[in-house]
C-alpha positions in Angstrom: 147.5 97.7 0.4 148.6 95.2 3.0 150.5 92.1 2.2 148.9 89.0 2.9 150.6 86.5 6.0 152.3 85.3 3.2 153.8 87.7 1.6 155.0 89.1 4.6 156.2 85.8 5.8 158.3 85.6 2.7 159.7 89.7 3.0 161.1 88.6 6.2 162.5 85.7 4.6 164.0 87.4 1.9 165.1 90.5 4.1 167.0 88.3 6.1 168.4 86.4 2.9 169.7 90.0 0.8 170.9 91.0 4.6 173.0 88.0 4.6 174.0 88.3 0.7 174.7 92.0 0.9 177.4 91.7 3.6 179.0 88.2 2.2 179.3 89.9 -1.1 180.5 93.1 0.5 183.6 91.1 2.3 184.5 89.2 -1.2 184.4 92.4 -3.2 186.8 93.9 -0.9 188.9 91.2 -1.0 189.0 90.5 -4.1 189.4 94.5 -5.5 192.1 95.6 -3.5 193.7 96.1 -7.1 192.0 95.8 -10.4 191.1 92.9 -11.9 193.3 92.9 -15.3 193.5 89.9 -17.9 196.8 88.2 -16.2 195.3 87.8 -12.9 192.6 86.1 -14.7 195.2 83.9 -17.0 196.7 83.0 -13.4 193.6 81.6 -12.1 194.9 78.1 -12.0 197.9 78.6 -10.4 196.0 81.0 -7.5 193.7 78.6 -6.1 192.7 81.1 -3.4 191.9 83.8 -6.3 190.1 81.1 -8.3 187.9 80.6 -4.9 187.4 84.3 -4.3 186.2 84.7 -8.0 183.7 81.8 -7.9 182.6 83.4 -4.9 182.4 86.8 -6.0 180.5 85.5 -8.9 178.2 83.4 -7.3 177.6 86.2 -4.4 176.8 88.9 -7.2 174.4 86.6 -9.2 172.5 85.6 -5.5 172.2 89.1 -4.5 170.3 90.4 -7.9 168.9 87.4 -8.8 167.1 87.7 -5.0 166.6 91.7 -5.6 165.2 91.3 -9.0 163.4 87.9 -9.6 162.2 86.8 -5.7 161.7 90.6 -3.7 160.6 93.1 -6.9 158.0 90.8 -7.4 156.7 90.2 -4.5 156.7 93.6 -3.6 155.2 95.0 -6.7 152.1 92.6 -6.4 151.9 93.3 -2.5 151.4 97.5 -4.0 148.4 95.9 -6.3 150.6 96.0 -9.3 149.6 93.8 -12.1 152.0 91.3 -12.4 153.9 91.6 -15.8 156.9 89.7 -17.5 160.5 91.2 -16.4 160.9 94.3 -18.2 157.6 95.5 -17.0 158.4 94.6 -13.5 161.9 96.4 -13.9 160.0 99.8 -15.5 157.3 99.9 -12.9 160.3 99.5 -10.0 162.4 102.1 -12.1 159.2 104.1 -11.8 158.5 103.9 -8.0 162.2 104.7 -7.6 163.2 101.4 -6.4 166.2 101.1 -8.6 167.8 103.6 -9.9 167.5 102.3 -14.0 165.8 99.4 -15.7 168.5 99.5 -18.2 171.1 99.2 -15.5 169.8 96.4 -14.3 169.4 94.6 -17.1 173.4 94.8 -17.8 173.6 93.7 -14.2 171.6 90.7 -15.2 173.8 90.0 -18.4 176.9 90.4 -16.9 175.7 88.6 -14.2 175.4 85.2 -16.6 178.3 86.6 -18.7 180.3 86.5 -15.2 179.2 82.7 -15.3 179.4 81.2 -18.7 182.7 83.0 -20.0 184.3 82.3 -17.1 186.7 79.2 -18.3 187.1 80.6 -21.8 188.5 83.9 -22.6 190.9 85.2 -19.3 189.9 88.9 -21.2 186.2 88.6 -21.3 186.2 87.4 -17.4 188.6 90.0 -16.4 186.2 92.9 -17.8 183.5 91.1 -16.5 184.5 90.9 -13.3 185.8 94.3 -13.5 182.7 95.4 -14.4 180.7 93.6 -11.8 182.5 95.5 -9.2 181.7 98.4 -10.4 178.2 97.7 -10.2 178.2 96.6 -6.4 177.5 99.8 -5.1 174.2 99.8 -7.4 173.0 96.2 -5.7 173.3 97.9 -2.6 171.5 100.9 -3.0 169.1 98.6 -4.5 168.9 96.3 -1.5 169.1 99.3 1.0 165.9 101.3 -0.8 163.8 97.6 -1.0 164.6 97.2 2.5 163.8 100.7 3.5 160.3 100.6 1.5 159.4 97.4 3.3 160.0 99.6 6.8 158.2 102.8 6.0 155.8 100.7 4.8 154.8 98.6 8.2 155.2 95.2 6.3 158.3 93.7 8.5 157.2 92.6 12.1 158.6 94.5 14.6 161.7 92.7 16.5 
């Protein structure tokens, strides 16, 4: 199939958006990892205001990054290949399927940890540090992610040429 103006209007859009995302989130995970992230550095938060800053944005960066690969590009994509649009875990089965990401299950964690990341972060200094933890660990999987989308939209013509 070919996408409709649309839907390649809003690829580009999006390919320029997960470009962007990928390579912010890339620069705050390496900053932010040089060591890892244990439960005191999380208890310290307050008194590091520059950590504090390069958590929220490592936290933020991460969510932005799925939540554009999974709920705003998968989508699209999927109904741009005639797939019958379905709720998330369908979506997530039928990309795990087509080799888009490398496993459904995966990405839901990502997407758990992702809002774990978020709403435990003030509570428990413990909870945050494995999350974020965690989270970095899972960067190289947004990436390849990111890189095979990207690459699919390529072989597949539906980016304008620059």
């Amino acid at each position: 199939m070919i996408p409709d103006p649309k839907q390649k209007h809003r690829f580009e859009f999006l390919v320029r958006v997960i470009r962007r995302e990928r390579e912010h989130l890339a620069r705050t995970d390496a900053r932010l990892f040089v060591e890892p992230f244990i439960a005191q550095r999380a208890q310290r938060l307050d008194e590091h205001i520059d950590e504090a800053e390069r958590v929220d944005a490592f936290v933020s960066r991460f969510g932005r990054l799925q939540d554009t690969l999974g709920d705003k590009l998968l989508p699209v994509y999927l109904e741009a290949l005639g797939e019958k649009a379905g709720g998330v875990i369908d979506d997530l089965d039928r990309a795990e399927r087509l080799g888009l990401i490398p496993s459904a299950d995966d990405w839901f964690t990502i997407r758990k940890l992702r809002n774990q990341m978020v709403h435990e972060y003030i509570e428990d200094p413990a909870i945050l540090a494995s999350a974020l933890q965690t989270g970095h660990e899972f960067v190289p999987i947004l990436f390849q992610v990111a890189d095979t989308l990207l690459a699919a939209l390529e072989k597949r013509g539906w980016l304008s040429e620059k």
